[in-house]
ROFISE-713812 format. One record per residue (C-alpha): y, z, x. Coordinates in Angstrom, 1 decimal, padded with zeros to 4 digits. Example, Ala and Ser with C-alpha at 12.3 -4.5 7.8 and 13.67 -1.06 7.14 Angstrom:
2
{node {-004.5,007.8,012.3}},
{node {-001.1,007.1,013.7}},
% end
This chain:
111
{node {-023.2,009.0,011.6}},
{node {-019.6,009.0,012.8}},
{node {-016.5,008.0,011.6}},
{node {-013.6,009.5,009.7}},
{node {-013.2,010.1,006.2}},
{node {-011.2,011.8,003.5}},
{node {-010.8,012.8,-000.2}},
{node {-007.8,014.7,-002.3}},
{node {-007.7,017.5,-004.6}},
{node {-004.3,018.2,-006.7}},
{node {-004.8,022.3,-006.2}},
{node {-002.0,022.4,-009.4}},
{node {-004.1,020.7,-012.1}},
{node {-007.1,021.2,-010.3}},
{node {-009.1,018.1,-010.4}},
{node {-009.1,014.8,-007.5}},
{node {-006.4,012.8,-006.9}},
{node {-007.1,009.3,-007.5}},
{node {-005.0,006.5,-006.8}},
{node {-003.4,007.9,-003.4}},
{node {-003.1,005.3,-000.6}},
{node {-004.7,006.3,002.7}},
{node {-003.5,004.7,006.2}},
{node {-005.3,006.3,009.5}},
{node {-003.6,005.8,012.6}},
{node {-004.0,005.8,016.1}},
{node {-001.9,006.9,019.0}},
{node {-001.9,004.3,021.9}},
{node {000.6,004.2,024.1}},
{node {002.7,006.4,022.6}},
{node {002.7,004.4,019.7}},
{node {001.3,004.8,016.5}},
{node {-001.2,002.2,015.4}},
{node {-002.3,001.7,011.8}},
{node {-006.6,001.0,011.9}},
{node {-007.7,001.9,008.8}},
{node {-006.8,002.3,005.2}},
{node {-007.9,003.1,001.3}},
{node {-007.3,004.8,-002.0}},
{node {-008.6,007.3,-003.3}},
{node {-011.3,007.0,-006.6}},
{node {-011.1,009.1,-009.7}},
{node {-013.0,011.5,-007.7}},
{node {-010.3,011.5,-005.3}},
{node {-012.4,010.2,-002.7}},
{node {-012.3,007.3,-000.7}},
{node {-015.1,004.8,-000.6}},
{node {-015.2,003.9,002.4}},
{node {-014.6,005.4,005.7}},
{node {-011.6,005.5,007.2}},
{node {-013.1,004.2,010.6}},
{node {-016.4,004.1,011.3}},
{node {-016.2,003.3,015.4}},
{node {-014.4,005.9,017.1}},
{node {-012.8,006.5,020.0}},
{node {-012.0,009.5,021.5}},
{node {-008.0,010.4,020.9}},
{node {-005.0,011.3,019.0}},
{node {-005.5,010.0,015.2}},
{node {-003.3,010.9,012.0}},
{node {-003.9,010.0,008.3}},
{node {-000.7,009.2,005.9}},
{node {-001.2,010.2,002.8}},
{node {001.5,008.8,000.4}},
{node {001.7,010.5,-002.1}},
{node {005.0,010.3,-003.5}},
{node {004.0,007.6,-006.3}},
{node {000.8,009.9,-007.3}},
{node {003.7,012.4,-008.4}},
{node {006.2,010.1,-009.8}},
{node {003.7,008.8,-012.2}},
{node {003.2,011.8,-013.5}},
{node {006.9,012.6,-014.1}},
{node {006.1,015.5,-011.5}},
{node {009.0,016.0,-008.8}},
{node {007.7,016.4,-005.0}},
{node {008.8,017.7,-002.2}},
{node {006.6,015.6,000.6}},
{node {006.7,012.0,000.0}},
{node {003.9,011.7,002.6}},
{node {001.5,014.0,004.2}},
{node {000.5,013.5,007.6}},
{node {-001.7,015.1,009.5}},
{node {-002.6,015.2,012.8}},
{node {-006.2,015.3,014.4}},
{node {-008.1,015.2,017.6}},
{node {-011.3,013.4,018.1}},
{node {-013.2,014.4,021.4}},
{node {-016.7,013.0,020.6}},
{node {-016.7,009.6,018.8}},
{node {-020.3,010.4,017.9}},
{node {-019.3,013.4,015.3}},
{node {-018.2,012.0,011.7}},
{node {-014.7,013.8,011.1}},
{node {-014.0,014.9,007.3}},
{node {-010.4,015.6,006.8}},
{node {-009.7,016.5,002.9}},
{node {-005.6,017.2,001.9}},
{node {-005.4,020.2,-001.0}},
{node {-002.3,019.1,-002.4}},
{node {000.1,020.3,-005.0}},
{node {004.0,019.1,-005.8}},
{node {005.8,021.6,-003.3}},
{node {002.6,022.3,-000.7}},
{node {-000.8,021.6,000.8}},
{node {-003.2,022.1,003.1}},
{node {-006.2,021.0,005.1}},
{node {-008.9,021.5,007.3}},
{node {-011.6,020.0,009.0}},
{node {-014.8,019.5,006.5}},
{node {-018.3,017.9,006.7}},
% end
């Protein structure tokens, strides 16, 4: 099955993120173009995919997370996270989780 999707962990209390909005992009033109969205569950996932018909390309997810922080009362440094990704075969399904925390994160590509 392909398509993209995604889920968040807050590494600093160590349990998913929930209530993070998710927007994937796509690079056309030199542009960005918004084709997908969600929000993370209280398992930090979300429930749908992300996209399900790919194309091969340049595709980011924007993770904005500043409000996840702020209602917490937690400062951050990132108000969004965005990362980058390539998609050579729009066959493959694409898993990109964030590990996130107030003043860091990271990713990589799952399954």
């Amino acid at each position: 099955m392909s398509g993209i999707t995604s889920h968040v962990l807050d590494t600093s209390r160590g349990v998913p993120a929930a209530n993070i909005e998710v927007q994937l992009e796509l690079k056309k033109d030199n542009e960005w173009k918004r084709i997908g969205e969600g929000t993370t569950n209280k398992d930090g996932r979300l429930p749908e995919p992300l996209a399900t018909e790919l194309v091969a390309g340049h595709y980011r997810i924007v993770f904005l997370v500043a409000d996840y922080f702020s209602d917490m009362k937690k400062p951050s440094f990132f108000p969004r996270v965005r990362i980058e990704f390539l998609v050579d075969d729009p066959m493959e399904h694409y898993h990109v989780p964030l590990l996130l925390s107030p003043f860091g994160y990271s990713t990589y590509r799952g399954s």
